[in-house]
LUMLUMGU-310141 format. One line per 5 residues: number of its first residue (from 1); their letters; for each residue x, y, z of N, C-alpha, C, O. Coordinates in nm, 3 decimals. Layout:
NUM) A) X,Y,Z,X,Y,Z,X,Y,Z,X,Y,Z  ...
# end
This chain:
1) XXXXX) 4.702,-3.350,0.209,4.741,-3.230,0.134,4.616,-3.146,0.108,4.521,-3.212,0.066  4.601,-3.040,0.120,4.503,-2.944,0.155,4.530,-2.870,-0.001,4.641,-2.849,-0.049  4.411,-2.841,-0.060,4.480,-2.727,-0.193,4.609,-2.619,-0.141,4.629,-2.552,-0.039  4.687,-2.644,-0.278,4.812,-2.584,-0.263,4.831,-2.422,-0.278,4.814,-2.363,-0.385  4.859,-2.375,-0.188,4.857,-2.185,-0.195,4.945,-2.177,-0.356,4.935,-2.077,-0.427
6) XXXXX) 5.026,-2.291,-0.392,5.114,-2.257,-0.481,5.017,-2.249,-0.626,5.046,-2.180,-0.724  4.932,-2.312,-0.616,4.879,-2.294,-0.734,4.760,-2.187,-0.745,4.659,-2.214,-0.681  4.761,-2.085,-0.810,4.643,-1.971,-0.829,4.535,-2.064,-0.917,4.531,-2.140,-1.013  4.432,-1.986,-0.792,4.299,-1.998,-0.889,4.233,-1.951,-0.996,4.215,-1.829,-0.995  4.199,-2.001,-1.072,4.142,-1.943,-1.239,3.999,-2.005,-1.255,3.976,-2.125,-1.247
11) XXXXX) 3.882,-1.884,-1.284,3.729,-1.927,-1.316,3.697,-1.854,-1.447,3.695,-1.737,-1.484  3.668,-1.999,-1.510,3.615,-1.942,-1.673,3.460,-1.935,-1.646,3.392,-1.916,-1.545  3.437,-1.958,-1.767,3.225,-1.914,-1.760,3.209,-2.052,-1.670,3.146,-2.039,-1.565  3.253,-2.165,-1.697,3.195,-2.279,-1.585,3.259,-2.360,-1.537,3.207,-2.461,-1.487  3.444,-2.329,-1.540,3.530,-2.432,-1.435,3.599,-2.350,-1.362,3.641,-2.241,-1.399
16) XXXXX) 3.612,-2.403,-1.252,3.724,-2.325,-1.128,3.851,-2.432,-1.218,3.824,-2.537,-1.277  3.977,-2.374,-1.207,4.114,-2.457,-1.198,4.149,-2.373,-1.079,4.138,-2.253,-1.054  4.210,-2.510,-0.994,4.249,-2.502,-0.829,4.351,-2.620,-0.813,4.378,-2.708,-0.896  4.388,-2.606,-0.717,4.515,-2.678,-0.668,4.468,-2.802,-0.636,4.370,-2.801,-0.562  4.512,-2.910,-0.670,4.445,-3.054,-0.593,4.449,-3.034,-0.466,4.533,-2.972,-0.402
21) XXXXX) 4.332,-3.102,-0.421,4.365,-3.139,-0.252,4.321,-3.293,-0.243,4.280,-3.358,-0.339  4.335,-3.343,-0.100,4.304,-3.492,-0.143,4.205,-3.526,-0.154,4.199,-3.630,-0.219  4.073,-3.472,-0.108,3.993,-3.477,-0.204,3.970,-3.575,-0.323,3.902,-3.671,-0.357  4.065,-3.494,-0.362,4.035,-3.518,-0.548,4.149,-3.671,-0.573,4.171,-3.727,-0.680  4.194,-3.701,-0.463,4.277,-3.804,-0.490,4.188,-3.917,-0.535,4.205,-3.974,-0.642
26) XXXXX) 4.097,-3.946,-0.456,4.009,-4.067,-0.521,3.932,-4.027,-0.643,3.968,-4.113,-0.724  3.859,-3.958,-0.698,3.830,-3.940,-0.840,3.898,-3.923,-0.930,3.870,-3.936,-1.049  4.005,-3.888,-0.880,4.125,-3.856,-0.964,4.216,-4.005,-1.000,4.307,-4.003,-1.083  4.186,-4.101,-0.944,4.219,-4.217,-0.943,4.117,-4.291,-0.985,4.150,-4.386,-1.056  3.973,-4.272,-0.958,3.898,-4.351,-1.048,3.936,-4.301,-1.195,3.999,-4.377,-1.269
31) XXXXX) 3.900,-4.178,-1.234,3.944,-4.150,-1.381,4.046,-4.222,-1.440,4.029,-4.286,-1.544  4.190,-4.214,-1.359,4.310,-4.259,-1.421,4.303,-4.417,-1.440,4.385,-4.472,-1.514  4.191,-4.500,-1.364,4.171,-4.628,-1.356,4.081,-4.675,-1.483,4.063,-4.795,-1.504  4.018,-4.563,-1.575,3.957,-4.551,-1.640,4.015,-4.594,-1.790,4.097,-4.516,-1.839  3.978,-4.716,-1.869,4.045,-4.774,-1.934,4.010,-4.688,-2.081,4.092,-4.690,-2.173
36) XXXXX) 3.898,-4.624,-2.090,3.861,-4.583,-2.243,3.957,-4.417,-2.219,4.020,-4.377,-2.316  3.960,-4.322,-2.071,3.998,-4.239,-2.026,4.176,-4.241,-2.066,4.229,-4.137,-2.103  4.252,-4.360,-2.054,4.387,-4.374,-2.074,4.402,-4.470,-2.224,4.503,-4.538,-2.241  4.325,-4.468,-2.298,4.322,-4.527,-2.391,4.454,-4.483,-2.487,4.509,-4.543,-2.579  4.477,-4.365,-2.433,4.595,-4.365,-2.556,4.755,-4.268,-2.468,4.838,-4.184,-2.502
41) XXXXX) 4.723,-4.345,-2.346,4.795,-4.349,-2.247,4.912,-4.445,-2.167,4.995,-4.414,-2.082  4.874,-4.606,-2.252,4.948,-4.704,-2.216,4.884,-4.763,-2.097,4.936,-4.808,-1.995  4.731,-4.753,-2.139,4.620,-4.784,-2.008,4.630,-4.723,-1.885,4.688,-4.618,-1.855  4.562,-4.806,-1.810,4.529,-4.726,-1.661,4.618,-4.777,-1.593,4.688,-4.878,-1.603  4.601,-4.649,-1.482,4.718,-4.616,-1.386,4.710,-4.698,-1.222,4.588,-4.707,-1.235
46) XXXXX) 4.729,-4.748,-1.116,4.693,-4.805,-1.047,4.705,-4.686,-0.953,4.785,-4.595,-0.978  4.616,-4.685,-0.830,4.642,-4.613,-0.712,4.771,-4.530,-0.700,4.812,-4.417,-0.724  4.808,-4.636,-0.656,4.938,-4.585,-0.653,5.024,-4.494,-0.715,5.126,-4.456,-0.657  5.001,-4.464,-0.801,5.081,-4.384,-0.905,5.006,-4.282,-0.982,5.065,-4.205,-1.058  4.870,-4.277,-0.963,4.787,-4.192,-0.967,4.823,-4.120,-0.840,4.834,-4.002,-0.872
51) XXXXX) 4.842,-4.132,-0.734,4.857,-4.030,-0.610,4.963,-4.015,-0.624,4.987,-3.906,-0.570  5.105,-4.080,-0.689,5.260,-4.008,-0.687,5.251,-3.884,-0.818,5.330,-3.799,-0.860  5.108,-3.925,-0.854,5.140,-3.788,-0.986,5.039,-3.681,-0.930,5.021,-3.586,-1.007  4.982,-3.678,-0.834,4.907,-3.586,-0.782,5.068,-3.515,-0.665,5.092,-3.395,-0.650  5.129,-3.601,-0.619,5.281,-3.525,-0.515,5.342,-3.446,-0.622,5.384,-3.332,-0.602
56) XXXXX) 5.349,-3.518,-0.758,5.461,-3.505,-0.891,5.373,-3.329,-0.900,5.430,-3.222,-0.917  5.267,-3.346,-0.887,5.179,-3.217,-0.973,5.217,-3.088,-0.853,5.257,-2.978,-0.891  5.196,-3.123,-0.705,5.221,-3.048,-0.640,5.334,-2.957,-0.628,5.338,-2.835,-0.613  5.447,-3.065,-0.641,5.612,-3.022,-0.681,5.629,-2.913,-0.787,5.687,-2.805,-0.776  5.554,-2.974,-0.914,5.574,-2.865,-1.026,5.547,-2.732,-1.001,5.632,-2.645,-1.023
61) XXXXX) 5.427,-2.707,-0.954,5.374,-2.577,-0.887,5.510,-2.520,-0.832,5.585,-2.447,-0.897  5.531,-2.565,-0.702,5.609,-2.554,-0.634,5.765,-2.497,-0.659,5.834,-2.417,-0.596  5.783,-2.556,-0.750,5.931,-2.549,-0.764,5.976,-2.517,-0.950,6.081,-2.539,-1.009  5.863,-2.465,-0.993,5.843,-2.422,-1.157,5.754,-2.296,-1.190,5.757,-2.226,-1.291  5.650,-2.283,-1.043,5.565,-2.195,-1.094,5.433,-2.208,-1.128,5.334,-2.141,-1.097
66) XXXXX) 5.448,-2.323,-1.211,5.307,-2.340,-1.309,5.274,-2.485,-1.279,5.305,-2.508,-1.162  5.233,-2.573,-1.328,5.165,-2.726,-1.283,5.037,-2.708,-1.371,5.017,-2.632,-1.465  4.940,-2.820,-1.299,4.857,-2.859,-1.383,4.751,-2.824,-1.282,4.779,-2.833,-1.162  4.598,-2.776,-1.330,4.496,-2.747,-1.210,4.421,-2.868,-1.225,4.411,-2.928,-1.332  4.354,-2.914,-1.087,4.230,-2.961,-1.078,4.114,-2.918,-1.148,4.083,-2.800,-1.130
71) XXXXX) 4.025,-3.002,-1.241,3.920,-2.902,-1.284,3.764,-2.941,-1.202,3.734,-3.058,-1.176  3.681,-2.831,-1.171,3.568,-2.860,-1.115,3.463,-2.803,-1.183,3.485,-2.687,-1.216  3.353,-2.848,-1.215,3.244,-2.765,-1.237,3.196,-2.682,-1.148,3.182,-2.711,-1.029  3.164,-2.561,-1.203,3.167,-2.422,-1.103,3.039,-2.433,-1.073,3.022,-2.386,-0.961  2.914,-2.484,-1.132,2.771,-2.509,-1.060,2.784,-2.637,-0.975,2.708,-2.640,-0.878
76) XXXXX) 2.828,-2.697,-0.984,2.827,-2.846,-0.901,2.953,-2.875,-0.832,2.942,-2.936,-0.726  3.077,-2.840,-0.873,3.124,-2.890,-0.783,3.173,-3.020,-0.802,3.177,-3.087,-0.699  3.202,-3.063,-0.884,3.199,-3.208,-0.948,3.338,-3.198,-0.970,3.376,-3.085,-1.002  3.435,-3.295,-0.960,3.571,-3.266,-1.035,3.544,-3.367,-1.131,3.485,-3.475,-1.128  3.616,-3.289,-1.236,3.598,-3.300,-1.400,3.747,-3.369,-1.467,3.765,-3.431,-1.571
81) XXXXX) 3.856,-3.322,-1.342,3.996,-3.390,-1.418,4.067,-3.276,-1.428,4.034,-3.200,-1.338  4.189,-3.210,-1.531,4.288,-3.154,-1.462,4.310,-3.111,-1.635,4.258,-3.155,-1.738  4.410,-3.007,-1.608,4.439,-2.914,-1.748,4.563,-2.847,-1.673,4.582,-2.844,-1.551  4.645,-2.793,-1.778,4.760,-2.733,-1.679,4.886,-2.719,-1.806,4.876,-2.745,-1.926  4.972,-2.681,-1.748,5.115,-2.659,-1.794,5.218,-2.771,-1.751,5.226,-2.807,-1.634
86) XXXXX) 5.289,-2.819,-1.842,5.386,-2.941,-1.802,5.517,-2.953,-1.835,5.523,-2.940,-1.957  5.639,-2.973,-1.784,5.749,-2.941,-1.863,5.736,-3.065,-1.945,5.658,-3.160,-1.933  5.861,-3.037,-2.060,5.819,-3.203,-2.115,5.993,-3.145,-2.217,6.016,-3.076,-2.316  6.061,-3.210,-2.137,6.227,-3.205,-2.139,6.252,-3.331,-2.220,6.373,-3.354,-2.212  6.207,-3.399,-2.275,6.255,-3.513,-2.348,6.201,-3.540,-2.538,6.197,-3.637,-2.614
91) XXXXX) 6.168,-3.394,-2.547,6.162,-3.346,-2.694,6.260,-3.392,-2.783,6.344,-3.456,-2.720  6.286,-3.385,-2.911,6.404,-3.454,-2.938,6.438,-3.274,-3.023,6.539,-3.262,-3.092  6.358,-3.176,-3.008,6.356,-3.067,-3.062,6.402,-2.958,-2.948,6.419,-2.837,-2.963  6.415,-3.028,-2.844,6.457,-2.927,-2.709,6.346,-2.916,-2.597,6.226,-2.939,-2.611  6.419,-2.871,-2.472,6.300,-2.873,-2.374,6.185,-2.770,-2.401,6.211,-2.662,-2.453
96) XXXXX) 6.074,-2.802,-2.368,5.919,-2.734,-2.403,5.822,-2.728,-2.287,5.845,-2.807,-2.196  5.754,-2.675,-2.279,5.629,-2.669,-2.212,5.481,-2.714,-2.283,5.437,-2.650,-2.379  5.414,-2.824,-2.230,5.323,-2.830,-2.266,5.205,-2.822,-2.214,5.184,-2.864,-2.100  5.106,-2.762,-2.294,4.981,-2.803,-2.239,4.901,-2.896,-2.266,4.902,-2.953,-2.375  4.819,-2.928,-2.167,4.773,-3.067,-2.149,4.646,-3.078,-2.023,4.629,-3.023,-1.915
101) XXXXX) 4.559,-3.193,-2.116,4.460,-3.212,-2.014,4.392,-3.324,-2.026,4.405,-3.391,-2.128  4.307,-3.365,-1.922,4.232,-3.535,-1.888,4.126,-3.501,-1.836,4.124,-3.411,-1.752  3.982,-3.587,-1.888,3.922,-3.529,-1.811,3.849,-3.682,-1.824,3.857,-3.773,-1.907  3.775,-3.663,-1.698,3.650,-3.809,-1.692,3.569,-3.810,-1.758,3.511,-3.712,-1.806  3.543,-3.951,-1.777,3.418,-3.957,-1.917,3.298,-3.892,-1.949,3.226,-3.875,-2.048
106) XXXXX) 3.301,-3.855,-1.801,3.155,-3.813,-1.804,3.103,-3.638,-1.833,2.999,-3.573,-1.843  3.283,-3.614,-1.839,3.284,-3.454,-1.903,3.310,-3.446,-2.004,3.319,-3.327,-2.035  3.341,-3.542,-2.121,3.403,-3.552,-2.251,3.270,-3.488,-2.333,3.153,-3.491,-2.293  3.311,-3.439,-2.438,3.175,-3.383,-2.559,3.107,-3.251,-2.475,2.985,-3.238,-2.488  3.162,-3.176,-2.410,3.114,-3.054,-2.357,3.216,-2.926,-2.349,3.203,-2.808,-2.318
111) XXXXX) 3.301,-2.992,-2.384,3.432,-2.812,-2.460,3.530,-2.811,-2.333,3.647,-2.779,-2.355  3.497,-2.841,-2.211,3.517,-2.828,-2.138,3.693,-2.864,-2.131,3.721,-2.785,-2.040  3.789,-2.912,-2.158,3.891,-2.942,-2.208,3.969,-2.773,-2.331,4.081,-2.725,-2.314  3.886,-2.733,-2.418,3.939,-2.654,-2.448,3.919,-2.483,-2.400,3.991,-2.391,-2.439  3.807,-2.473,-2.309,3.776,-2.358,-2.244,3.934,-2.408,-2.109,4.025,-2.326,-2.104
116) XXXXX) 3.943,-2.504,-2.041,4.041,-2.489,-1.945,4.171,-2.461,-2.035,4.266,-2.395,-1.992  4.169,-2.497,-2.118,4.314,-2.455,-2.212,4.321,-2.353,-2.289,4.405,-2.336,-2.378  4.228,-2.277,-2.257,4.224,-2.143,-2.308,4.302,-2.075,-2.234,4.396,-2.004,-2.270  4.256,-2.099,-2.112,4.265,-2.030,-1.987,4.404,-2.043,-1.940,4.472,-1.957,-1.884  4.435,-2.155,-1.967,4.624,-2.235,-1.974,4.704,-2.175,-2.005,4.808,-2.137,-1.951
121) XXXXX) 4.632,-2.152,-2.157,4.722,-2.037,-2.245,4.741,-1.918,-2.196,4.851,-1.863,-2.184  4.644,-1.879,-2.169,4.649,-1.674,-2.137,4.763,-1.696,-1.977,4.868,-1.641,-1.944  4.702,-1.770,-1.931,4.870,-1.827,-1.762,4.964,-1.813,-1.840,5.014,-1.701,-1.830  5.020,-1.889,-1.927,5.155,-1.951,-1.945,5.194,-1.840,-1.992,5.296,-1.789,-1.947  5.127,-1.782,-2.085,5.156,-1.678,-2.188,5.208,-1.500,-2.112,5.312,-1.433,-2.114
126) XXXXX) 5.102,-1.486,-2.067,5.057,-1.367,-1.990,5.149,-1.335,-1.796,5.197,-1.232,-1.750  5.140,-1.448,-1.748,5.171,-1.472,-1.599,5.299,-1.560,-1.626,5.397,-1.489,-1.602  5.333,-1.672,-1.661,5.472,-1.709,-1.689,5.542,-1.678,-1.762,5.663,-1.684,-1.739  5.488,-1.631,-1.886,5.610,-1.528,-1.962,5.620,-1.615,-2.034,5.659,-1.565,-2.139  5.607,-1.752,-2.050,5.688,-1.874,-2.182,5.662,-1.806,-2.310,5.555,-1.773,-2.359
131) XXXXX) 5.827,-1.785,-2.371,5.807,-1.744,-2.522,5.659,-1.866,-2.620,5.591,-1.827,-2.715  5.652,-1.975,-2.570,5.618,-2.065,-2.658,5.552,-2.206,-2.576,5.614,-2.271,-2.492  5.411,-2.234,-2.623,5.364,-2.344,-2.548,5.327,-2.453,-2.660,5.257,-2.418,-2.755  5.370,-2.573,-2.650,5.353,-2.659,-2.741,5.214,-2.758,-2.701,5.144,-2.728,-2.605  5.183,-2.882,-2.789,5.083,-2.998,-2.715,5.126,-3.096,-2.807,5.132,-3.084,-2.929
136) XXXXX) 5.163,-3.217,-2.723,5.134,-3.324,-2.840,5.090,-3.460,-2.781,5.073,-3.492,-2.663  5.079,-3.514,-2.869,4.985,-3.656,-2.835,5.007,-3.769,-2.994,5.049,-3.729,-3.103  4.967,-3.906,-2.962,4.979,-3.996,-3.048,4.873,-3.922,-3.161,4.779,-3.843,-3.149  4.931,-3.982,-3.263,4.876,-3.952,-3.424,4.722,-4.022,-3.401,4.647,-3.975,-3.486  4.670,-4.094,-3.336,4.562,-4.163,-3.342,4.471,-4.064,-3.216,4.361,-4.083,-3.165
141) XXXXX) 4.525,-4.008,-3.205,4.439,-3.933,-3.087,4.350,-3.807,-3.146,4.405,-3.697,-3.138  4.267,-3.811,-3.182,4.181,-3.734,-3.313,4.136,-3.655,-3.189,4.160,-3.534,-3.196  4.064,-3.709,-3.054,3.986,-3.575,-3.009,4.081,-3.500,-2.944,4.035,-3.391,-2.911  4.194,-3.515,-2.914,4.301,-3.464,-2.845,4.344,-3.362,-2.995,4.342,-3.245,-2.956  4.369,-3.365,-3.102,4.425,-3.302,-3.201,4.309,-3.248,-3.203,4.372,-3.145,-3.227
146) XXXXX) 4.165,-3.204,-3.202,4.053,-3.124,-3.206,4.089,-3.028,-3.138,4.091,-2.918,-3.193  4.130,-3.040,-2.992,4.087,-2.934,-2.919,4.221,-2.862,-2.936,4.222,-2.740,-2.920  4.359,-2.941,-2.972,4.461,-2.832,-2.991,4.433,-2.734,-3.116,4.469,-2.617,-3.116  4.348,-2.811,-3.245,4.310,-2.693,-3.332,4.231,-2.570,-3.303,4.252,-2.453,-3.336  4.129,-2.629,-3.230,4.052,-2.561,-3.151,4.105,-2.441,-3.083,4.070,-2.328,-3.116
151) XXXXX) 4.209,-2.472,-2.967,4.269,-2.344,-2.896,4.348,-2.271,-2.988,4.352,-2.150,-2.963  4.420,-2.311,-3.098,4.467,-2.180,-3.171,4.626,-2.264,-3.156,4.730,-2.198,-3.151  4.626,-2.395,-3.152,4.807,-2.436,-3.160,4.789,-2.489,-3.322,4.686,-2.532,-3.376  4.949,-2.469,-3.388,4.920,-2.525,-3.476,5.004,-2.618,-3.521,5.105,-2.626,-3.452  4.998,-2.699,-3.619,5.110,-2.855,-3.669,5.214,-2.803,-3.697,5.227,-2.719,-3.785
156) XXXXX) 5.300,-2.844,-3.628,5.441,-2.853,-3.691,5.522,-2.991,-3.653,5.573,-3.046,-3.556  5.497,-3.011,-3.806,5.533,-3.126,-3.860,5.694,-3.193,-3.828,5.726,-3.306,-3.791  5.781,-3.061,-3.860,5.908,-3.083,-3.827,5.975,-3.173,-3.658,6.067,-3.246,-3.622  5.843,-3.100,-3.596,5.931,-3.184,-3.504,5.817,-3.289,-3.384,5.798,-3.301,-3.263  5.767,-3.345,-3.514,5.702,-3.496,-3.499,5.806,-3.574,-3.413,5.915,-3.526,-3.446
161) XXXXX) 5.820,-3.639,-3.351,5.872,-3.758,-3.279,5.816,-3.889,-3.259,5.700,-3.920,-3.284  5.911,-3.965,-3.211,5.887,-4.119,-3.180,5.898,-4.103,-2.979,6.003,-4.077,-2.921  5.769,-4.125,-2.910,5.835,-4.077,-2.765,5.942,-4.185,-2.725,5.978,-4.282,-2.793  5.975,-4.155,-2.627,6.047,-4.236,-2.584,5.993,-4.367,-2.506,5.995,-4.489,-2.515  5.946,-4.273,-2.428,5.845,-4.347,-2.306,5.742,-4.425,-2.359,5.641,-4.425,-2.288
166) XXXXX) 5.736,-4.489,-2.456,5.582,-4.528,-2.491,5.686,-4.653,-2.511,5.800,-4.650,-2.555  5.572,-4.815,-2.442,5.621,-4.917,-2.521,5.560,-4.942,-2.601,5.440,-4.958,-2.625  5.733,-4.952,-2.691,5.656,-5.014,-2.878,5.582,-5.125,-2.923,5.491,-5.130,-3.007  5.649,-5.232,-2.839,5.600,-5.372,-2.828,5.448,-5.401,-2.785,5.380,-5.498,-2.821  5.416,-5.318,-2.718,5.309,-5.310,-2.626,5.147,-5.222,-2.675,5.027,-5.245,-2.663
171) XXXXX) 5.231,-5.117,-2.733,5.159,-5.010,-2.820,5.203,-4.906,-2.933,5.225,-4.785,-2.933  5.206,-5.015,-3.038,5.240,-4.936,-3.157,5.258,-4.859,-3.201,5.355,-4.803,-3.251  5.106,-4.837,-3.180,5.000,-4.752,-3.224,5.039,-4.600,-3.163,5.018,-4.503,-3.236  5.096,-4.581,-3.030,5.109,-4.496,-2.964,5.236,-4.433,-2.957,5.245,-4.339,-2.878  5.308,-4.455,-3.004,5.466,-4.460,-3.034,5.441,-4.290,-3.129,5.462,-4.186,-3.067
176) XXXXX) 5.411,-4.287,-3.231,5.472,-4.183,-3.306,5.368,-4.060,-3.233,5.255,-4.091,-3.194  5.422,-3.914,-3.222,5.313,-3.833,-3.139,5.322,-3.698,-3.247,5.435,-3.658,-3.272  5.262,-3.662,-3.280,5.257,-3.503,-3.379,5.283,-3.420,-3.264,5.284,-3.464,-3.149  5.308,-3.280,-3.301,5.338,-3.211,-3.206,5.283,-3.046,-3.290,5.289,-3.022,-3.411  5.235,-2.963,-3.191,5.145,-2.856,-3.245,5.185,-2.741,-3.125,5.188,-2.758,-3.003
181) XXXXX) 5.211,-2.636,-3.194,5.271,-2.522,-3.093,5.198,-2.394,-3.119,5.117,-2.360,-3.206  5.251,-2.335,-3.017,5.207,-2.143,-3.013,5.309,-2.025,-2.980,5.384,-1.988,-2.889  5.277,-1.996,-3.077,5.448,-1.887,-3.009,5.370,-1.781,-2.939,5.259,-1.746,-2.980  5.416,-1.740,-2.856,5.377,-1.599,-2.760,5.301,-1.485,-2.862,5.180,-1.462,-2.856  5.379,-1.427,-2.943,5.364,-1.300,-3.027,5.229,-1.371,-3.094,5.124,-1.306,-3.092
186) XXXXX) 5.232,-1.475,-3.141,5.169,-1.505,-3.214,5.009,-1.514,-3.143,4.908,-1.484,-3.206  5.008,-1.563,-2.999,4.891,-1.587,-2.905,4.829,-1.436,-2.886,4.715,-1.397,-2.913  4.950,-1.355,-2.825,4.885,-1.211,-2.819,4.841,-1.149,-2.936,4.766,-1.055,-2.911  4.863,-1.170,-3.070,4.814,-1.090,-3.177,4.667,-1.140,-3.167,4.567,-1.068,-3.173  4.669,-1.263,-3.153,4.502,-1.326,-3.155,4.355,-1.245,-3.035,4.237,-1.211,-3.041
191) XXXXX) 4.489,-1.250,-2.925,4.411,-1.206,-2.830,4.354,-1.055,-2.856,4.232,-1.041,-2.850  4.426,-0.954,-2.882,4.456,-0.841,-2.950,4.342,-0.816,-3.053,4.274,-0.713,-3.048  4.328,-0.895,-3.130,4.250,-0.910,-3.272,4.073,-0.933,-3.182,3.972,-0.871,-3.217  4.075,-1.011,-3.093,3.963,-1.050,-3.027,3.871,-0.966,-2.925,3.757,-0.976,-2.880  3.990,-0.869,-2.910,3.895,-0.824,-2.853,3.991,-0.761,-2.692,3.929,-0.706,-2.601
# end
């Protein structure tokens, strides 16, 4: 699989987001193999299923519009892991779009996660039109709840959930997820205000 025409390219001050190609299948699989990386993921992912979510990612593009980008450092060239738009239909508040991102260890503590979700936002917002982009993640996930404060989503409490998909037995801990949103009007007034 060659980068996908379906996915447009986006360059902030220092990441390209681009379409996977295979390439990125093996780093993209070391990361996901990455046990501190899926820590609040239900651990790491094997081969295998790290490359059915790189087909899964292609599809979305494809057949939604939007997906999730590859991220690279724009001086090096390095892939950094992935940021993007996701449906996420099993809300107990209704179907949503989220944003969302992973990145390898070795890009963690450099912003780099909330500059690509900046950039997420102004897509989803601006180019897909979504009235509303949500993010959520387990209650224990502190740097993941940073960077959603960070981009400008905010708590709403109301529609906290228990996921589904998470085993309880297995991971407790990971079971209950907060959930933090952005309404459209609300993104453009910011943008507006900024400049």
């Amino acid at each position: 699989m060659s980068p996908t025409g379906r996915s447009p390219v986006r360059v902030t001050s220092r990441l390209v987001l681009r379409g996977f190609s295979d390439a990125d299948r093996e780093p993209f699989a070391v990361m996901n193999a990455d046990p501190e990386v899926t820590r609040y993921l239900q651990g790491p992912m094997s081969r295998e299923r790290s490359d059915a979510f790189v087909d899964r990612i292609d599809s979305c593009w494809s057949g939604r519009g939007y997906g999730l980008w590859a991220l690279e450092h724009r001086d090096t060239g390095d892939f950094l892991g992935y940021t993007g738009l996701w449906p996420a239909g099993f809300l107990p508040s209704g179907p949503a779009v989220e944003v969302g991102w992973r990145l390898a260890r070795s890009a963690w503590g450099h912003g780099f996660a909330s500059e690509a979700a900046r950039e997420t936002l102004r897509f989803g917002f601006t180019e897909v039109g979504l009235p509303e982009i949500v993010s959520f993640t387990p209650a224990v996930n502190t740097p993941s709840l940073r960077v959603m404060a960070a981009i400008g989503l905010v708590r709403d409490p109301g529609r906290d959930f228990d996921h589904p998909r998470v085993d309880a037995t297995a991971y407790p801990e990971l079971v209950r997820h907060l959930v933090h949103a952005l309404d459209a009007s609300v993104w453009r007034a910011g943008a507006d205000d900024s400049g």
